[in-house]
C-alpha positions, 0 to 999 in steps of 0.5 A: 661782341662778335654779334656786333662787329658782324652787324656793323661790317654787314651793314658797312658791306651793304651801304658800300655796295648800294654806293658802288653800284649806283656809282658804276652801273653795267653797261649793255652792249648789244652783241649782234652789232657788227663793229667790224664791217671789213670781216667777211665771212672768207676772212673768218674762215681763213682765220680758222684754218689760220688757227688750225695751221698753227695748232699743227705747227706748235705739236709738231716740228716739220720745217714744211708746217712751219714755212707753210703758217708763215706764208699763210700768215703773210697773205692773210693780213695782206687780205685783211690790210686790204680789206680795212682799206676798202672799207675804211 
């Protein structure tokens, strides 16, 4: 009996899966396309040290780290506003 039901719920499994996959291929995207022309290699960097700052600030309870992210944060999306408009 048991034989049997594993027969049929394999065979169910593998019809299913057939239908699936023909239903909802995988789309390929080619990762070296640049999607973001506004990122530039200066943005990327500031983003970086952006994350390291805020590391710093999350381990640490200094007011001063936590003034200087902010200001920080603040300049860098103004940079990134901008250069989405240059671009854009």
């Amino acid at each position: 009996m048991e034989d049997d039901a594993n027969v049929s719920f394999n065979k169910f499994l593998n019809i299913y899966l057939r239908v699936f996959q023909a239903c909802f291929t995988k789309k390929y995207i080619n990762p070296k396309i640049v999607l973001k022309p506004w990122l530039t290699k200066g943005i990327k960097i500031s983003c970086k040290r952006k994350r390291e700052l805020y590391l710093r600030t999350r381990d640490s309870n200094e007011k001063k780290d936590k003034i200087y992210y902010k200001q920080y944060c603040k300049i860098l999306s103004k940079v990134i506003k901008d250069a989405k408009k240059i671009v854009l």
